[in-house]
N, C-alpha and C positions, 0 to 999 in steps of 0.2 A: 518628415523623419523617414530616412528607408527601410527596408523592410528586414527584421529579424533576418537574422541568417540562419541559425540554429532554433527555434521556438521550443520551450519547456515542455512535457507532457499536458502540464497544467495548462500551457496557451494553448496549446492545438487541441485540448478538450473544449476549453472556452468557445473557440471557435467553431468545435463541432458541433454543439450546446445550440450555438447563434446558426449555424444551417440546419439543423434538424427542426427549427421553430420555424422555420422558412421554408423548408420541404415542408412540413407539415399545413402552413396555412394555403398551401397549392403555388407560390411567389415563383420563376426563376429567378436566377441570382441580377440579371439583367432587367428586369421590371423591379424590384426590393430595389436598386442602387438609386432607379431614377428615381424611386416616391424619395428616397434618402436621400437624393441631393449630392450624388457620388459615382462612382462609374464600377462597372465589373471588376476593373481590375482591382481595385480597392476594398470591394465587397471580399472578393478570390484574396486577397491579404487577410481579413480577418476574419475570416470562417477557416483558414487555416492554421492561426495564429502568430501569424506574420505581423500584423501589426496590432497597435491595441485599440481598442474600443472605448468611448469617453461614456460617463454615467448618461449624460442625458441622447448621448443616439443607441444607445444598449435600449434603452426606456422607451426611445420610438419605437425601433424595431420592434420590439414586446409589443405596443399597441396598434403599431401596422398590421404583426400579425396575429393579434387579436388572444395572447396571452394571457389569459386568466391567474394565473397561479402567479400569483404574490410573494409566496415564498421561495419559489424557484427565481423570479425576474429579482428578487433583492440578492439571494446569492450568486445569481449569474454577474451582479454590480458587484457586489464584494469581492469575486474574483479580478474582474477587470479594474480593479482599483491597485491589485495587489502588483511587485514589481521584479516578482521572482525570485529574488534574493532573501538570502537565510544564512545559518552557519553553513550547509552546503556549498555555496559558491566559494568557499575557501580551497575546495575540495575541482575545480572548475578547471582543464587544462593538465587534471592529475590522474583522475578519476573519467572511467563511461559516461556519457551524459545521464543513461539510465540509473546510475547508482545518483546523482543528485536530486533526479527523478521521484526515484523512492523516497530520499530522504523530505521532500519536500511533501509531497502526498503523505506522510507519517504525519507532517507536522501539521497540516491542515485540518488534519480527519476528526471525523465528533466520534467514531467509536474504531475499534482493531479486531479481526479476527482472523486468528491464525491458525491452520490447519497442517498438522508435518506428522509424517509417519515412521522417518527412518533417521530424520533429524531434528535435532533442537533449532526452531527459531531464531532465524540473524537477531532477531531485535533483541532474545533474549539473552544471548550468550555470553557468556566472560571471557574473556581477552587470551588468553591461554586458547578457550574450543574454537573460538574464531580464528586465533591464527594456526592450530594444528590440522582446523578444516580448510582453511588457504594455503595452505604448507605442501596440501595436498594434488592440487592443482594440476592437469598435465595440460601442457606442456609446464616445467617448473617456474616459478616466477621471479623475478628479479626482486632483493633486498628490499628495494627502494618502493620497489609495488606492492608487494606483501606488506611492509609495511604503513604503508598509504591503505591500503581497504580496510586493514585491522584499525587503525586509528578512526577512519569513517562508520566502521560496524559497533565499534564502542561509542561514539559521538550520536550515532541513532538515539541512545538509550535518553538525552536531552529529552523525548518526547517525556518523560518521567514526571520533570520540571515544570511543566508547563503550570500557567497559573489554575486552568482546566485542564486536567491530565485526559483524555480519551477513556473510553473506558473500552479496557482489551482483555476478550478471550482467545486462552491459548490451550489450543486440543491437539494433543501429543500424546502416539502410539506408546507402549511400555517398553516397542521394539527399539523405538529411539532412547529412551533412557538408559537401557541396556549396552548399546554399541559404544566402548570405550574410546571414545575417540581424543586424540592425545596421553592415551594411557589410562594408568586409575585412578592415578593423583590428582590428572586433568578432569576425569570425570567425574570423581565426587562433588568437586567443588564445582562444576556444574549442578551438579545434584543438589545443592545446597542453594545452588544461588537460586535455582526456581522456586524451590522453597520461600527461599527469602521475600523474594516476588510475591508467592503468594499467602503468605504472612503477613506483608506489607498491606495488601488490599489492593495495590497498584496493578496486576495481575490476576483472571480468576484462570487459575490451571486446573484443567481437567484431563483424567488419565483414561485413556481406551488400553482395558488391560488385555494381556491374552486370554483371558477367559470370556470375555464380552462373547454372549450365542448369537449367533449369526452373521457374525460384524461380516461385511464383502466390501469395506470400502479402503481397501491396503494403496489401491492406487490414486487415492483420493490427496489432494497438497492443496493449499489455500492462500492466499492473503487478500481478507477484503478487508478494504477501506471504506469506512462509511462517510459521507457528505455533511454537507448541511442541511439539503436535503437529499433523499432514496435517488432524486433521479441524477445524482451526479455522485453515488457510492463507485466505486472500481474495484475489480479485482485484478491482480498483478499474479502472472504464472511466472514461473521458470522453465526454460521450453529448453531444447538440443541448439537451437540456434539463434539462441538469447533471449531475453525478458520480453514480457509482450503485458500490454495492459486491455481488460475490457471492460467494457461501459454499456452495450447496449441491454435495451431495458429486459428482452427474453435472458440476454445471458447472466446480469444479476438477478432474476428472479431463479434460475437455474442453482444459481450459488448458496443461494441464502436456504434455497430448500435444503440441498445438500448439505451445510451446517448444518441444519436443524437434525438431519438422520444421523449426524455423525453424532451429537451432543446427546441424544437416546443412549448411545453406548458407552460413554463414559460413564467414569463414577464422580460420586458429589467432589466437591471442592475438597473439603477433609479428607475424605478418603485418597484422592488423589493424592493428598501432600504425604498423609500416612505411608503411601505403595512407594512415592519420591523416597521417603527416607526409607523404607525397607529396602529399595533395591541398592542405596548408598550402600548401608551397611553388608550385601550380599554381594557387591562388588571383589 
């Protein structure tokens, strides 16, 4: 079979996954291939995620190089089992690669945590603040594209359904609730909809008001995904010059701290939904 042309985020993780097991037991890629039964270039396919990996040479590799952890080499299988495809691929040829990206890392993940200071979460949004926040766009967007992301950003919300839903927190400044975006009409029912969310239980919303003493983390934005297990969580930034995802292990452990200082400054779940509906009505 030749070699992916385009590899998912998900494969060239996988394959990152399968050389860091391999840098770490001291292998080059060219001594690994021969105990494998394979050659560099082959190896150089799927440690980048060009090509796939079968359960039982994943299973070698793990005991050539001497892998202990159980639960990391099963879901490092369960990935390489998987075939990339989801409702995303509808969206293939229309959409960024990276927006199938995300939507696939959503749909994977065992937990969400969402971090936005001046905006409400894609995941969470209603079809109105989604498309008044692509509406917005500069350079402006074509009909046909605005309408493609807005159907994609509501189609996220599927993680909802799942027969395991994720279990996701969402920490959101007061300053984003405040900012009318698409108007008031658009914003209330924003307003309403996080409520609903976290009514529902499918959602734990928590609010950093402006009152929070000492809060310093205004430049702080978020979106991790957690794994199966910690050592394959990610977090996805939104950068100047597009989407970036990271994985190593200093910079999740970086992240998670950081949640954790931000989640101090919130208020409880109730109280938050309490401050949601006060600022509706103070709209």
């Amino acid at each position: 079979m030749p070699p992916r042309g385009q590899p998912t985020a998900r494969q060239q993780r996988l394959g990152a996954e399968l050389r860091k097991l391999r840098e770490t037991a001291g292998f080059s890629a060219k001594y690994a291939a021969e105990l494998l039964g394979t050659n560099p270039i082959q190896m150089s396919h799927m440690e980048a995620g060009r090509s796939g990996v079968s359960e039982e040479r994943l299973r070698r590799m793990a005991a050539l190089y001497a892998c202990q952890d159980r639960a990391l080499i099963d879901a490092l299988v369960a990935m390489a089992g998987e075939n990339g495809k989801g409702w995303w691929d509808a969206y293939r040829d229309v959409l960024p690669p990276v927006s199938l990206d995300l939507a696939e890392l959503e749909h994977r993940a065992v937990h969400l945590h969402l971090v936005q200071i001046s905006h409400i979460p894609g995941l969470l949004q209603t079809e109105a603040h989604a498309r008044a926040s692509f509406a917005y766009a500069v350079p402006e967007l074509e009909p046909d594209a605005l309408d493609a992301l807005v159907a994609h950003r509501m189609h996220r919300q599927v993680v909802f359904e799942r027969s395991t839903v994720p279990e996701v927190v969402a920490i959101i400044h007061e300053a984003a609730l405040r900012i009318r975006v698409g108007g008031v009409a658009v914003a209330r029912q924003q307003l309403r909809h996080l409520c609903e969310f976290s009514e529902s239980g499918r959602v734990e919303v928590r609010v950093i008001p402006f009152e929070a003493d000492a809060f310093a983390g205004a430049g702080a934005t978020m979106y991790y995904a957690g794994g199966a297990v910690p050592q394959l969580d990610t977090v996805q930034l939104d950068a100047p010059h597009g989407v970036i995802f990271l994985d190593a292990l200093s910079q999740l452990a970086r992240y998670r701290t950081l949640f954790g200082k931000l989640k101090r400054d919130t208020l409880d779940v109730v109280e938050s939904r309490d401050r949601i509906h006060r600022i509706e009505r103070e709209l």
